[in-house]
C-alpha positions in Angstrom: 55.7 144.3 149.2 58.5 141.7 150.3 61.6 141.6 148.3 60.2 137.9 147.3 57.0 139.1 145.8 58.9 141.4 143.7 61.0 139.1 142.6 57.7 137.1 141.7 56.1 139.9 140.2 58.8 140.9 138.1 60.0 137.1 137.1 56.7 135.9 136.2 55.5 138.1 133.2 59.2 137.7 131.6 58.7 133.5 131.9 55.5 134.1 129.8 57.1 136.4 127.5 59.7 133.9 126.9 57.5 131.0 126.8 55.3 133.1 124.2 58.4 134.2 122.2 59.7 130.3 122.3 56.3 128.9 121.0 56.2 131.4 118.3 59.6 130.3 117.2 58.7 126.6 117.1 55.9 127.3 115.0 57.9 129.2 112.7 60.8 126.8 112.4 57.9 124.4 111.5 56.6 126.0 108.9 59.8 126.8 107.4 60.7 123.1 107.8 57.4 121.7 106.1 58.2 124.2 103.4 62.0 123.0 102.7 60.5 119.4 102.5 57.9 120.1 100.8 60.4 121.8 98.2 62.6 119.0 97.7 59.5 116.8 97.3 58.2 119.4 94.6 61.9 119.5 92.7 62.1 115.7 92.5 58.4 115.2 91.2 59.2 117.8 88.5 62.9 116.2 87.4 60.6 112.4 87.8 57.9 114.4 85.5 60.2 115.5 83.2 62.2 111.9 82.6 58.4 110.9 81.8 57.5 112.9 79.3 61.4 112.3 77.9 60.5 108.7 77.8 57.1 108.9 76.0 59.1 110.5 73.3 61.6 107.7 72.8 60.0 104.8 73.5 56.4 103.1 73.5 56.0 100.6 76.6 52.7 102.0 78.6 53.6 99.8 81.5 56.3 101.4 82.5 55.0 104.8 81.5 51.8 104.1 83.6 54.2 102.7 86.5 56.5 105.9 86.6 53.1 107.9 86.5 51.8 105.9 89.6 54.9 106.8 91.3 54.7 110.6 90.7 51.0 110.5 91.9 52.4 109.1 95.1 54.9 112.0 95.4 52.4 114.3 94.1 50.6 113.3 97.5 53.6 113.3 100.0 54.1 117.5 98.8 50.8 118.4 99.6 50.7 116.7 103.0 54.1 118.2 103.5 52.7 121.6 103.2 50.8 124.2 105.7 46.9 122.5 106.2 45.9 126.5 104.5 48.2 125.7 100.8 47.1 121.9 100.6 43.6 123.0 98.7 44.1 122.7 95.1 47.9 122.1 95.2 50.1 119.8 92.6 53.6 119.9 92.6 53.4 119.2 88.4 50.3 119.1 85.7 49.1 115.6 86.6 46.4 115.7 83.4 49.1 117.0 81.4 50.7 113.9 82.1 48.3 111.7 82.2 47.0 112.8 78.8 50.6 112.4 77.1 50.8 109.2 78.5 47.2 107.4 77.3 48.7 109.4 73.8 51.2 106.8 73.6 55.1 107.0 72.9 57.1 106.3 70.2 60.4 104.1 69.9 63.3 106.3 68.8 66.2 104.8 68.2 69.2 107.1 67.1 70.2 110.2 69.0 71.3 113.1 67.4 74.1 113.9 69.3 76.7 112.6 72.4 74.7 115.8 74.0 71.4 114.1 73.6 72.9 110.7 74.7 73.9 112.3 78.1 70.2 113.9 78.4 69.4 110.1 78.2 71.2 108.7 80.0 70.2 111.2 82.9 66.4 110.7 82.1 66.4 107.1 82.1 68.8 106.9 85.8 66.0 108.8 87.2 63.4 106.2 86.1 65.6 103.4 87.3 66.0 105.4 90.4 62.3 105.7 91.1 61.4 102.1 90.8 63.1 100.9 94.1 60.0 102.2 96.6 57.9 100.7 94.2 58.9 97.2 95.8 58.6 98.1 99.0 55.3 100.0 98.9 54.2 97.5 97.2 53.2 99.2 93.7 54.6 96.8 91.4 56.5 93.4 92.4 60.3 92.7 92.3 59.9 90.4 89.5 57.8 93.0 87.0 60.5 95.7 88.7 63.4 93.9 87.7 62.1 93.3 84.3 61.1 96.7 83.4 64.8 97.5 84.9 66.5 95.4 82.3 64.3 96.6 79.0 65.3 100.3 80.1 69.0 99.4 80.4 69.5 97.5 77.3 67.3 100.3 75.5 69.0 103.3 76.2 71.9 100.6 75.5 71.1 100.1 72.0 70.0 103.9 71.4 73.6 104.7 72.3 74.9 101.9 69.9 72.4 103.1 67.7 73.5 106.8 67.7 77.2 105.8 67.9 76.7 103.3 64.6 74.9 106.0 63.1 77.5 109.0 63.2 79.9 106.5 61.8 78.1 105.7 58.9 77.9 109.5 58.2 81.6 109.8 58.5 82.2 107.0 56.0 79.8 108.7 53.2 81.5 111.6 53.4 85.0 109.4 53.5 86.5 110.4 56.8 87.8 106.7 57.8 89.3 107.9 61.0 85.9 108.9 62.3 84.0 106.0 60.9 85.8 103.8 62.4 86.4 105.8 66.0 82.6 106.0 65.8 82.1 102.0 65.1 84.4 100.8 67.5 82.6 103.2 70.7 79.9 101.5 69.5 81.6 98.1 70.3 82.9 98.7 72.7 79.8 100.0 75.0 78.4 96.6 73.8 81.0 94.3 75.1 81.3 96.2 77.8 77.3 95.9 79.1 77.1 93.8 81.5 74.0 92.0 80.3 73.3 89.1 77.8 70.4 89.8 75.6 69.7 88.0 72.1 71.3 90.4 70.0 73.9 91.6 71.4 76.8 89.5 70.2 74.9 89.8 66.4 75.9 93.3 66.8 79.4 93.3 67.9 80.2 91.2 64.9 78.7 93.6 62.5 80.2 96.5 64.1 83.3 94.6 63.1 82.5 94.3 60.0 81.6 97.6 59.1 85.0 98.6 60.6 86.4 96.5 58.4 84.6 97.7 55.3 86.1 100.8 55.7 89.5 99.5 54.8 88.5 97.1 51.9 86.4 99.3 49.4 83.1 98.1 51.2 83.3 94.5 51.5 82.7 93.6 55.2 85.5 91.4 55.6 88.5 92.3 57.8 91.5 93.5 55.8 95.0 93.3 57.0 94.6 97.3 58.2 91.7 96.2 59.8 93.1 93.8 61.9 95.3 95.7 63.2 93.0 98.6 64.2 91.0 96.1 65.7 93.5 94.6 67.9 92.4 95.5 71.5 94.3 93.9 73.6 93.6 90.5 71.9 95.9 88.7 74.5 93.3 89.0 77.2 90.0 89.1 74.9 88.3 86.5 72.5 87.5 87.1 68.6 84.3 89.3 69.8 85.8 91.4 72.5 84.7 89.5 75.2 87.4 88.6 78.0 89.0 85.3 78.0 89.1 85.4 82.0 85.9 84.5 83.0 86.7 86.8 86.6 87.0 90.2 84.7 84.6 92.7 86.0 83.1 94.2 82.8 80.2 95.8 84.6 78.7 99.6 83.3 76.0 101.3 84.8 73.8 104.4 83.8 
């Protein structure tokens, strides 16, 4: 045999070997890849699911229950394609009848929180839902203008559950006569209103009781502001009207959740 032909001989079954051992790794680095998506996939269904079932217990609009649902269905569908052909059968990255069924059960509207613990749970819950509803527009789901809508109940209602909670604790504080808290308590409150960066009917009704339930705390209950009052009130008055709002029109206010 020529020198060639043994070069040939020898060459040729280590190609194949190495072709074999290279196809073997694609395949692998495939699989591990579908399974890495189709984790993530999995993990935000389950954090979507579980802002759904939050929001079913603190508030009672089935539009935008049955919206978010549609949209965990959709990602329910993208984790199964993203897995091996073999695990697709029968997969769900969450209890989709589970859901479903607390859904069609209806929510209920809950407006105080017990805590600045459960505030922050919230707040999380309802950025998640906020979050989910921009593919929603583009696939087509639900329109901008229904999107944008449902955006602006969510904010001012996790708004007002904050206010709500905030307004709360302070009125326990001023039964049991701690002034200090009360009215740390009250003017949170207040501030988180005047602060929001969206006009809604009652917002400026509540700022001006806020106010005077501060003040009430100074003037054996009467909710008009007392001389301590006005003091305590004063936050930065050069640059803000009688209700908190900014005098300059250009002052960025904004807060997001």
């Amino acid at each position: 045999m020529s020198s060639i032909g043994l070069v040939i001989s020898i060459a040729v079954p280590i190609l194949i070997l190495l072709a074999i051992a290279v196809f073997i790794s694609k395949q692998q680095q495939k699989k591990i890849g579908q399974k890495s998506r189709a984790r993530a996939v999995k993990d935000f269904v389950a954090e979507l699911a579980e802002a759904l079932e939050f929001l079913v217990k603190v508030d009672n609009q089935t539009e935008i229950q049955e919206l978010v649902l549609s949209r965990i269905k959709q990602l329910n569908e993208r984790y199964i394609a993203c897995l091996p052909k073999k695990l697709q059968i029968g997969a769900s990255a969450v209890d989709l009848v589970e859901l479903q069924q607390k859904v069609s059960a209806g929510g209920k509207k809950k407006r105080v929180l017990k805590s600045d613990r459960e505030i922050r749970y919230a707040k999380k819950q309802f950025s998640k839902i906020l979050k989910s509803f921009g593919p929603m527009i583009k696939n087509k789901t639900a329109s901008e203008a229904t999107i944008l809508e449902f955006r602006r109940y969510l904010r001012i209602s996790i708004l007002e559950m904050e206010v709500d909670s905030f307004s709360a604790q302070g009125d326990v504080a001023a039964q049991r006569g701690d002034v200090t808290t009360a009215s740390g308590y009250y003017k949170a409150a207040r501030k988180i209103l005047i602060d929001f960066n969206m006009q809604y009917p009652e917002k400026n009704q509540r700022i001006k009781a806020l106010a005077n339930k501060t003040a009430s705390l100074f003037n054996g209950g009467n909710e008009e502001e007392g001389s301590l009052a006005k003091e305590l009130s004063k936050e930065n008055e050069s640059d803000k009207d009688e209700h908190g709002f900014p005098t300059d029109p250009n002052h960025d206010t904004k807060q997001t959740f």
